[in-house]
C-alpha positions in Angstrom: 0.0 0.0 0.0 1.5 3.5 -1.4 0.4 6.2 0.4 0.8 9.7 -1.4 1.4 13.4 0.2 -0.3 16.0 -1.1 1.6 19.4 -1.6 -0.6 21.5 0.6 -1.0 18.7 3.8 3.3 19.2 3.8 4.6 20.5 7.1 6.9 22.4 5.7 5.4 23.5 2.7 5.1 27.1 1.7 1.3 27.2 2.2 1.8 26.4 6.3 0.1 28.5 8.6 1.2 30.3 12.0 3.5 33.5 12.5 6.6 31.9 10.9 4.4 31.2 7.8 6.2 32.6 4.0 4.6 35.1 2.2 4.0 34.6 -1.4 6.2 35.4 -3.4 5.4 38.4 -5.9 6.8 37.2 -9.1 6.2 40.0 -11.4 9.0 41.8 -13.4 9.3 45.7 -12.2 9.6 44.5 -8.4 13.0 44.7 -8.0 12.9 43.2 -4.2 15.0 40.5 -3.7 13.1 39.5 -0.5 9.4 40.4 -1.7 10.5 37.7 -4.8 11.5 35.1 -2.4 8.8 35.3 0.1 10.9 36.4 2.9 11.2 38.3 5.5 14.4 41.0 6.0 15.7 39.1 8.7 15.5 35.7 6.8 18.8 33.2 7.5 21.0 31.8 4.7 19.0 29.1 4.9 15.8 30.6 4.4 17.0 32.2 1.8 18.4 28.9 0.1 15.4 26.8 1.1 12.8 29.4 -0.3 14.8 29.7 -3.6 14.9 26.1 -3.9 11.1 25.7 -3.4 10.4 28.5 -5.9 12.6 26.4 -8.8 10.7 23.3 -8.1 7.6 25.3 -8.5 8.8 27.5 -11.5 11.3 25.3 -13.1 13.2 27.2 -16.2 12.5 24.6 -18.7 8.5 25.0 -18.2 8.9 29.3 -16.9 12.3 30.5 -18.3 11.1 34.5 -17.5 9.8 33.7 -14.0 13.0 31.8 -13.1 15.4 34.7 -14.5 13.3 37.0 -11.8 13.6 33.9 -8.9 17.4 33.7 -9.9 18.3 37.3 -9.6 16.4 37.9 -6.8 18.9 34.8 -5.1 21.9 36.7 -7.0 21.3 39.2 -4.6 20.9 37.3 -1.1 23.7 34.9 -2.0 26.1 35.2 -0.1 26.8 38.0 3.0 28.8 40.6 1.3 26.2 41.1 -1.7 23.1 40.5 1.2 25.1 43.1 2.7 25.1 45.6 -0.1 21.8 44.9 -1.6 20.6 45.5 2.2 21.9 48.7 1.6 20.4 50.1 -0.9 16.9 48.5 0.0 17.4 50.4 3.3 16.4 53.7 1.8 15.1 53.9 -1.6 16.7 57.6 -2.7 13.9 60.1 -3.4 12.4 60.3 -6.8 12.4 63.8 -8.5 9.4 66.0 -7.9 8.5 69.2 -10.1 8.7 72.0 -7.8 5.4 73.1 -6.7 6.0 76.7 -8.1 8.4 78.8 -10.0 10.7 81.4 -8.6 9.5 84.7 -9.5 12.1 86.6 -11.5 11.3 90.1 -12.2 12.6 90.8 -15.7 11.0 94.0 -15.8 13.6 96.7 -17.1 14.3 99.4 -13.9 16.4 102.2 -14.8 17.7 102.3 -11.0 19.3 98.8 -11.7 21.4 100.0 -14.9 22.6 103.4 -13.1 23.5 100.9 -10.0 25.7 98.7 -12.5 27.1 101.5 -14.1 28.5 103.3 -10.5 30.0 99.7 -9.7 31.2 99.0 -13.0 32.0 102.2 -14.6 33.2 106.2 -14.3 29.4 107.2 -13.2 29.8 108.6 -9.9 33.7 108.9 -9.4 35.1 112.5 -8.7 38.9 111.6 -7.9 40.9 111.1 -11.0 44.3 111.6 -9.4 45.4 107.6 -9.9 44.9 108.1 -13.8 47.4 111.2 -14.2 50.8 110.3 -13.0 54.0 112.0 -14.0 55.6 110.9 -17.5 59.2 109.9 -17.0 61.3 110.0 -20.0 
């Protein structure tokens, strides 16, 4: 007498229940999470990671889902081993800001003022300047 198991009556299955219990995996291609693709938590082991990646191939195997196991592979790229954990970890930390337009325009007045151009001229030029003295100096021969 055989006796068969079915996938979802496994212990250790992906479907279990309780507060330890996987999330399911998000397999679509803009999410860029490594953990969100595997089904794990930010504080998953190494073996969590290489246990959930595992499952995931059995389920989407490349010969049957080539594009879903490209996503499942990168995403396992990425949690490999510490050092890239470590910097993919960093960069999931903190997503930078994406650009905003600013919510209004500086005002610039480009209005012509005739104060301004007599202002630039005294800084810039002779307008204004009464001693002379430092442009006459004695000719030596």
């Amino acid at each position: 007498m055989t006796t068969t198991i079915e996938p979802d009556s496994r212990p250790d299955g992906p479907e279990r229940a309780g507060p330890k219990a996987r999330r399911q995996p998000k397999l679509l291609p803009g999410i860029t999470d490594p953990y969100v693709v595997l089904g794990l938590e930010r504080g998953a082991s190494q073996a969590e990671i290489r246990r959930s990646y595992f499952d995931l191939v059995r389920q989407y195997p490349p010969e049957q889902e080539p594009q879903t196991f490209q996503i499942i592979r990168a995403a396992y790229e990425k949690l490999r081993t510490p050092e890239v954990r470590a910097e993919t970890d960093l960069f999931l930390l903190q997503a930078p800001p994406g650009w905003q337009v600013p919510a209004s325009k500086p005002d610039f007045d480009l209005a012509f003022h005739p104060e301004d151009a007599l202002t630039a001229l005294r800084q810039w030029g002779d307008l204004g300047r009464s001693d002379f003295s430092d442009e006459f100096r004695e000719v030596t021969v």
